[in-house]
C-alpha positions, -999 to +999 in steps of 0.1 A: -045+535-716-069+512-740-036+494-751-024+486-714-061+475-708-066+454-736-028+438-730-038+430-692-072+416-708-053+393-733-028+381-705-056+374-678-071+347-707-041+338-718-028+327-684-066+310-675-065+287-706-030+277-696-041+268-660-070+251-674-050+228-698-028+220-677-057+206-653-072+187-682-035+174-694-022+136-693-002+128-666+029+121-690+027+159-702+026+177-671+064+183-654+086+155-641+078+166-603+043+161-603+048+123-622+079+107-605+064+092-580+065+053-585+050+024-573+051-017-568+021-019-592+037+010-620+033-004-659+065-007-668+085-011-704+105-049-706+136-032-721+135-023-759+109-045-766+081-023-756+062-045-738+044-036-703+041-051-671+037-043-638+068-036-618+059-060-595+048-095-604+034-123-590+056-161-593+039-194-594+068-214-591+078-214-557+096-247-553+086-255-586+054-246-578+046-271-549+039-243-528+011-227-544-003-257-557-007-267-518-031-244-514-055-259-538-065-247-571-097-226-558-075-206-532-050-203-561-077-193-584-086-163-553-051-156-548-045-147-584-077-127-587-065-107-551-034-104-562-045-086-601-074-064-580-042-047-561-025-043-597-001-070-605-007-079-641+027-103-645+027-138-639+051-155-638+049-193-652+068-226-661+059-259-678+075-282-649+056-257-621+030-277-607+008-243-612+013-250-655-024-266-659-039-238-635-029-207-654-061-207-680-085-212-650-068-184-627-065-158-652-102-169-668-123-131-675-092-111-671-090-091-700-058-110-716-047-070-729-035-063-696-023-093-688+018-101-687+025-139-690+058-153-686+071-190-692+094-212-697+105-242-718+128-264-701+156-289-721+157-294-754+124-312-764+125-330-797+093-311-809+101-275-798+076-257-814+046-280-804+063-273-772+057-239-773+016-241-783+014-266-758+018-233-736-007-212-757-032-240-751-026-249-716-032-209-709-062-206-733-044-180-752-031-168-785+002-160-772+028-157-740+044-125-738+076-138-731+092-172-731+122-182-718+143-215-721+144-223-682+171-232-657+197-225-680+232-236-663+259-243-694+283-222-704+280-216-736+249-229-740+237-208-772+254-234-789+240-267-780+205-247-777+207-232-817+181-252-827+155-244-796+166-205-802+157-211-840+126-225-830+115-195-804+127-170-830+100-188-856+072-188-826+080-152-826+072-149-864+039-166-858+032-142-827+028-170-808+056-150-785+064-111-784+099-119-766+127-145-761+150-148-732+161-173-707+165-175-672+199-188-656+210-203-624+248-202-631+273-171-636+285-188-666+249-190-683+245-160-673+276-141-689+268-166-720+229-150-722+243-110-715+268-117-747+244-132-769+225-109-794+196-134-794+184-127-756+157-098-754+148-108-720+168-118-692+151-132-655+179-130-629+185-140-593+191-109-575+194-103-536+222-089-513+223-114-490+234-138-521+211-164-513+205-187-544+227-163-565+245-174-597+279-189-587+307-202-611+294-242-606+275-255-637+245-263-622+210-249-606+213-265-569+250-246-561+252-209-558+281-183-553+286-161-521+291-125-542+265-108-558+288-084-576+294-105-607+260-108-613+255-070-610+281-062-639+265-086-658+233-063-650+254-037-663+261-050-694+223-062-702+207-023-694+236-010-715+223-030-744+187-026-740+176-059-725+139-063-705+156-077-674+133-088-644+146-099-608+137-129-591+146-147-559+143-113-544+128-136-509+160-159-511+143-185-526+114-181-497+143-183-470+139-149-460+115-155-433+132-127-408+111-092-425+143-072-416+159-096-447+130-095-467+133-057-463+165-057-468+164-069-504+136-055-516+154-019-507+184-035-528+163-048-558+146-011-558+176+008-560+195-009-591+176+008-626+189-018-644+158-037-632+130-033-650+107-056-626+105-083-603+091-114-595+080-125-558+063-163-552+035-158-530+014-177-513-007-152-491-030-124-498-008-105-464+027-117-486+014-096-514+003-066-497+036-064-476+054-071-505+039-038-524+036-016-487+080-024-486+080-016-524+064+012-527+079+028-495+115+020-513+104+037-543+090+063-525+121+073-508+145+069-537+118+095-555 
């Protein structure tokens, strides 16, 4: 009788200090059901290189930057700050946006740890390197999380472009970037970048309606009508551990009908070889429609 006493005693504990850890226990411990539930503004891991950003982020660029910088650099300034107080961390930048000089004033008291920035080099400048600090001193900042070599449109580009890659690669060495990529406006770039063992990151037009998607015409003002070549080359980039983040998910802005803007954030939601997207806004209402059609998407694919 003590025995069965003492047992009941033991497993009464016993099962309150497992209820009681499991209260007290990080989110990434406790089982899949009670974690899977995943939003627009989720940290996110860029591929194999480990770094984190927020699933959805936040382009300057749109129309290479002519429509955020209409809104004048204090409303850009807000719309940045709005836009990190909902949870986007990831901006998205370029040297020939009209945005570039703005970054460093916009992003001014953020703590820079939480920060994703993206940009871009764009041709083949004679200087590459001082290219690439231009960027860390235009953003006030000791490095860019990922550069890209912008608007790429050649086929076999990784050939003409060795020297800019070797360049980037010794950036990297000087952790003046944590990861190389490019972002391409043609299918032959593209399939060029996915075979190359030097990309870590890719930024890719992706939306269902094919607007602005990668065609096989060599350069960035033509675009194909099918969507499905890109999505192999997708494929192809997840299989070998590539950061890969989505862009031109709003047509290039054209969506202006929400059922279309709908439309491809569902598609950009369902396809895990995504790791993020990008979305140029110009509105603190774009943003928080942008997240309410994301999150909804994710919710229901949960």
């Amino acid at each position: 009788m003590k025995t069965s006493q003492f047992s009941r005693r033991r497993f009464i504990e016993r099962s309150a200090t497992f209820a009681g850890a499991l209260l007290l226990a990080p989110a990434a411990t406790l089982p899949a059901r009670a974690a899977s539930k995943r939003t627009a503004t989720d940290q996110v891991t860029l591929g194999k290189t480990g770094i984190r950003l927020s699933r959805l982020g936040f382009g300057t660029g749109s129309n290479s930057g002519h429509v955020q910088y209409a809104l004048g650099q204090e409303n850009f300034n807000r719309l940045i700050r709005y836009a990190y107080d909902q949870g986007i961390t990831s901006f998205d930048c370029a040297q020939t946006y009209k945005t570039f000089e703005w970054i460093a004033g916009a992003i001014k008291g953020l703590p820079r740890e939480k920060l994703f920035l993206q940009s871009k080099v764009s041709g083949k400048p004679e200087q590459v390197l001082a290219a690439i600090d231009r960027h860390r001193k235009v953003f006030d900042t000791d490095y860019v999380d990922s550069l890209l070599i912008h608007c790429m449109v050649k086929d076999h580009w990784t050939d003409d472009y060795k020297r800019v890659m070797d360049a980037f690669d010794e950036a990297r060495e000087k952790k003046w970037i944590r990861a190389k990529g490019v972002s391409c406006h043609s299918l032959p770039a593209l399939r060029t970048a996915a075979a190359s063992t030097w990309t870590e990151v890719h930024l890719v037009r992706v939306n269902p309606q094919a607007s602005h998607i990668d065609g096989m015409e060599e350069t960035y003002d033509k675009s194909g009508h099918d969507i499905a070549p890109v999505l192999a080359e997708l494929k192809t980039m997840r299989a070998k551990g590539r950061g890969v983040i989505g862009m031109k998910i709003i047509g290039n802005g054209d969506f202006t009908n929400p059922e279309d803007r709908e439309k491809s954030i569902r598609y950009a939601m369902s396809h895990p070889e995504l790791d993020a997207v990008v979305i140029g806004f110009k509105s603190t209402a774009e943003i928080d429609e942008a997240i309410r059609r994301m999150n909804q998407a994710l919710a229901e694919r949960s």
